[in-house]
N, C-alpha and C positions, 0 to 999 in steps of 0.2 A: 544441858547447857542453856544459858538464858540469852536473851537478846538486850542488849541495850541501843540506846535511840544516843544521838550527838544532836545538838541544839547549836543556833547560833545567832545575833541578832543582824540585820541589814547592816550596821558598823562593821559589826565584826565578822562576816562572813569566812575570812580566812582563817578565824581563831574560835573551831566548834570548841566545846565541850562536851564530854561525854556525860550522860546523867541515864538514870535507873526509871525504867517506863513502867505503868504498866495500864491496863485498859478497864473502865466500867463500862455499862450501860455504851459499846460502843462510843466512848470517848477516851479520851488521851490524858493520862494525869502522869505529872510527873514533879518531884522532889527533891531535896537540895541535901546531902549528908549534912553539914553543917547549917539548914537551915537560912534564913535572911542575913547571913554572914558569908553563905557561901559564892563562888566566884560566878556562877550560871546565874543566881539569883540576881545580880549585881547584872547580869544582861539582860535579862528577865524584865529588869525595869527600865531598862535601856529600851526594848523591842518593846513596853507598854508607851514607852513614850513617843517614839518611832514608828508605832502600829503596825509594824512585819518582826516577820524574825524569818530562820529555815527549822525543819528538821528532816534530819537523816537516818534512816531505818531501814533495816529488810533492804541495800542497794537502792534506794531511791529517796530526793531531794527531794521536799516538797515546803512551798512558801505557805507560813503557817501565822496568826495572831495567839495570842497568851489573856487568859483571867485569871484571877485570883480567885481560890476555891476557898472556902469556909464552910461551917455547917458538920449534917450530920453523913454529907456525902463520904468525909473523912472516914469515918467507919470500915464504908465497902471501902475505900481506896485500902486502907490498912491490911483487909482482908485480900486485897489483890495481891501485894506486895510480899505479904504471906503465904499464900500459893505459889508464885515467882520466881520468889527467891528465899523460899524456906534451903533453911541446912546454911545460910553464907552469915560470918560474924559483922556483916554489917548490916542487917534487917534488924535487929534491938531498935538501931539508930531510927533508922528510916520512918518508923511506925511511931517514932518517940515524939513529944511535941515541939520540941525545937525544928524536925524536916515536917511536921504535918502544918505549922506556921507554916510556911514558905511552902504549899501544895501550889499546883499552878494547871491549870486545864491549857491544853493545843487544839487548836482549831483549825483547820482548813481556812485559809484564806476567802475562797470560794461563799463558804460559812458564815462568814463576818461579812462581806458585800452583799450575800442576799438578807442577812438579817437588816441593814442600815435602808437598800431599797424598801422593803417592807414598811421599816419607819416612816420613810419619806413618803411613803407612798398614803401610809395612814393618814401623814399629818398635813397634805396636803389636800387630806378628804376633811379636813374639819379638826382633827383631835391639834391641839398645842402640844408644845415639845416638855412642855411643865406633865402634860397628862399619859407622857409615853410611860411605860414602865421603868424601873430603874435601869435596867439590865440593857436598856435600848437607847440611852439617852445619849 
């Protein structure tokens, strides 16, 4: 039996969605079956705009931020999702490029406040906010 995780953004707390997890490198990626169409995806950018979201897993709530995943990270996620959820007729999908468009990494809350201290903490030593990295900006 596999485990699936329920997402939802700070709007829509009373209205999760369920979506298909699965973990790299100790992080959290998660997928849309229908891809930047689908209806999580569609809160997805809600909770990007918002900067919170939840998710729910394993009996436990936790306040979480959202990235966009690109690159050759997709791979291993592929290779996750196939371990996972080998044997079920909707892993074709998942691994196909319409749900690896719309990949999306979970973050601990926690996660994203010490990364933005760090920044500040840089760019108050001298660096400009033009010289943070992309990913921190």
């Amino acid at each position: 039996m596999t485990c699936t995780s329920h997402l939802s953004t700070r709007m829509t707390y009373l209205t999760p969605t369920w979506i298909w997890s699965v973990a790299v490198d100790d992080a959290l990626y998660v997928r849309g079956y229908n891809g930047q169409k689908s209806r999580w995806y569609r809160w997805y950018q809600a909770a990007v705009r918002q900067k919170a979201g939840q998710i729910t897993a394993a009996g436990m709530t936790k306040e979480v931020a959202f990235e966009p995943v690109d690159g050759p990270i997709n791979d291993r996620i592929d290779d996750a999702y196939r371990a996972k959820y080998r044997g079920s007729p909707y892993l074709k999908p998942m691994i196909g490029a319409r749900a690896r468009g719309a990949t999306v990494k979970v973050m601990p809350r926690a996660m994203i406040s010490e990364r933005q201290r760090t920044v500040r903490a840089t760019n108050s030593a001298g660096q400009h906010d033009e010289d943070a990295p992309n990913d921190q900006r």
